[in-house]
C-alpha positions as CSV (number, residue, x, y, z in Angstrom):
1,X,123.5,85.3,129.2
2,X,127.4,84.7,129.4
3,X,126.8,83.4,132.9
4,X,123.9,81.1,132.0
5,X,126.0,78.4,130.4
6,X,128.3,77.9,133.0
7,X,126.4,78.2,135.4
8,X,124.2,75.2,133.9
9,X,127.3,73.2,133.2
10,X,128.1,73.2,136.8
11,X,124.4,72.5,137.8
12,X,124.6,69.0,135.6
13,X,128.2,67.9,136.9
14,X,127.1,68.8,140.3
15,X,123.8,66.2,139.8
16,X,126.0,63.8,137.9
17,X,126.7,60.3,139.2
18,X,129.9,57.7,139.1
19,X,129.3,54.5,137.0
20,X,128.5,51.6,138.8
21,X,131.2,48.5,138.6
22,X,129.6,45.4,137.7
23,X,131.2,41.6,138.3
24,X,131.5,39.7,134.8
25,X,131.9,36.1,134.5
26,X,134.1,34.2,131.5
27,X,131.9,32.1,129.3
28,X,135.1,30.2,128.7
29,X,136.7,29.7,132.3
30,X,134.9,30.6,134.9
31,X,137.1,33.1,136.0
32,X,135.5,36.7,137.7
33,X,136.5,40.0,138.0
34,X,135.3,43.5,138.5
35,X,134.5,46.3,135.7
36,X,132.2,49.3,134.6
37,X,131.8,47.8,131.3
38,X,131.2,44.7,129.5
39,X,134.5,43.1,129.1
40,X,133.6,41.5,125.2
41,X,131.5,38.6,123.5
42,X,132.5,36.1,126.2
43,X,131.7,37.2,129.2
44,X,128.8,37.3,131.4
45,X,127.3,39.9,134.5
46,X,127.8,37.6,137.2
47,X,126.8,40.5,139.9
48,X,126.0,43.8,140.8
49,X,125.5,46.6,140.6
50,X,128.5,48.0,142.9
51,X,129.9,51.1,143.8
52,X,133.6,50.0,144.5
53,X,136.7,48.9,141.5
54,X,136.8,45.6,143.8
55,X,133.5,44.8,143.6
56,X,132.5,44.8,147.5
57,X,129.9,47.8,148.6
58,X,126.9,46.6,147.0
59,X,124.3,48.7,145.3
60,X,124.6,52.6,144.1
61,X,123.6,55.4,146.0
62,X,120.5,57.4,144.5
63,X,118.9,54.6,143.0
Protein backbone atom coordinates (compact mmCIF):
# COMPACT_ATOMS: atom_id res chain seq x y z
CA UNK A 1 0.00 0.00 0.00
CA UNK A 2 3.18 2.33 0.76
CA UNK A 3 3.96 2.17 -2.88
CA UNK A 4 0.47 2.96 -4.15
CA UNK A 5 0.56 6.58 -3.41
CA UNK A 6 3.61 7.35 -5.06
CA UNK A 7 3.33 5.52 -7.49
CA UNK A 8 -0.11 7.48 -8.36
CA UNK A 9 1.44 10.76 -7.79
CA UNK A 10 3.90 10.15 -10.50
CA UNK A 11 1.19 8.66 -12.79
CA UNK A 12 -0.82 12.25 -12.58
CA UNK A 13 2.42 14.63 -12.95
CA UNK A 14 3.52 12.35 -15.72
CA UNK A 15 -0.24 13.07 -17.57
CA UNK A 16 -0.09 16.67 -16.41
CA UNK A 17 0.01 19.47 -18.85
CA UNK A 18 1.87 23.26 -19.02
CA UNK A 19 -0.69 26.17 -18.95
CA UNK A 20 -1.31 27.73 -22.06
CA UNK A 21 -0.13 31.69 -22.46
CA UNK A 22 -2.81 33.68 -23.67
CA UNK A 23 -2.28 37.45 -25.46
CA UNK A 24 -4.39 40.18 -23.33
CA UNK A 25 -5.26 43.43 -24.66
CA UNK A 26 -5.53 46.92 -22.37
CA UNK A 27 -9.06 48.30 -22.24
CA UNK A 28 -7.29 51.54 -21.61
CA UNK A 29 -4.38 51.70 -24.29
CA UNK A 30 -4.33 49.31 -26.56
CA UNK A 31 -1.24 48.00 -25.64
CA UNK A 32 -0.58 43.82 -25.84
CA UNK A 33 1.37 41.42 -24.18
CA UNK A 34 1.67 37.82 -23.41
CA UNK A 35 0.51 35.85 -19.98
CA UNK A 36 -1.00 32.59 -18.48
CA UNK A 37 -3.42 34.59 -16.57
CA UNK A 38 -5.77 37.43 -16.73
CA UNK A 39 -3.71 40.42 -16.07
CA UNK A 40 -6.83 42.38 -13.91
CA UNK A 41 -10.30 44.31 -14.64
CA UNK A 42 -8.87 46.11 -17.60
CA UNK A 43 -7.73 43.99 -19.84
CA UNK A 44 -9.02 41.81 -22.52
CA UNK A 45 -7.93 38.09 -24.43
CA UNK A 46 -6.82 39.50 -27.52
CA UNK A 47 -5.52 35.84 -28.70
CA UNK A 48 -4.68 32.38 -28.18
CA UNK A 49 -4.36 29.98 -26.84
CA UNK A 50 -0.36 29.53 -27.15
CA UNK A 51 2.12 27.38 -25.92
CA UNK A 52 5.23 29.88 -25.80
CA UNK A 53 5.89 33.07 -22.88
CA UNK A 54 6.13 35.23 -26.26
CA UNK A 55 3.09 34.35 -27.56
CA UNK A 56 4.22 32.78 -31.12
CA UNK A 57 3.51 28.75 -31.47
CA UNK A 58 -0.07 28.78 -31.64
CA UNK A 59 -2.43 26.22 -30.08
CA UNK A 60 -1.62 23.53 -27.24
CA UNK A 61 -0.62 20.18 -27.82
CA UNK A 62 -3.25 17.46 -26.57
CA UNK A 63 -6.20 19.39 -27.19
Amino acid sequence: MSILLPCLLWWSSALAEPAPWYLWRSKVDGQVFCAQTLPGAGWERAGGPYRDARCEKSGMPGR
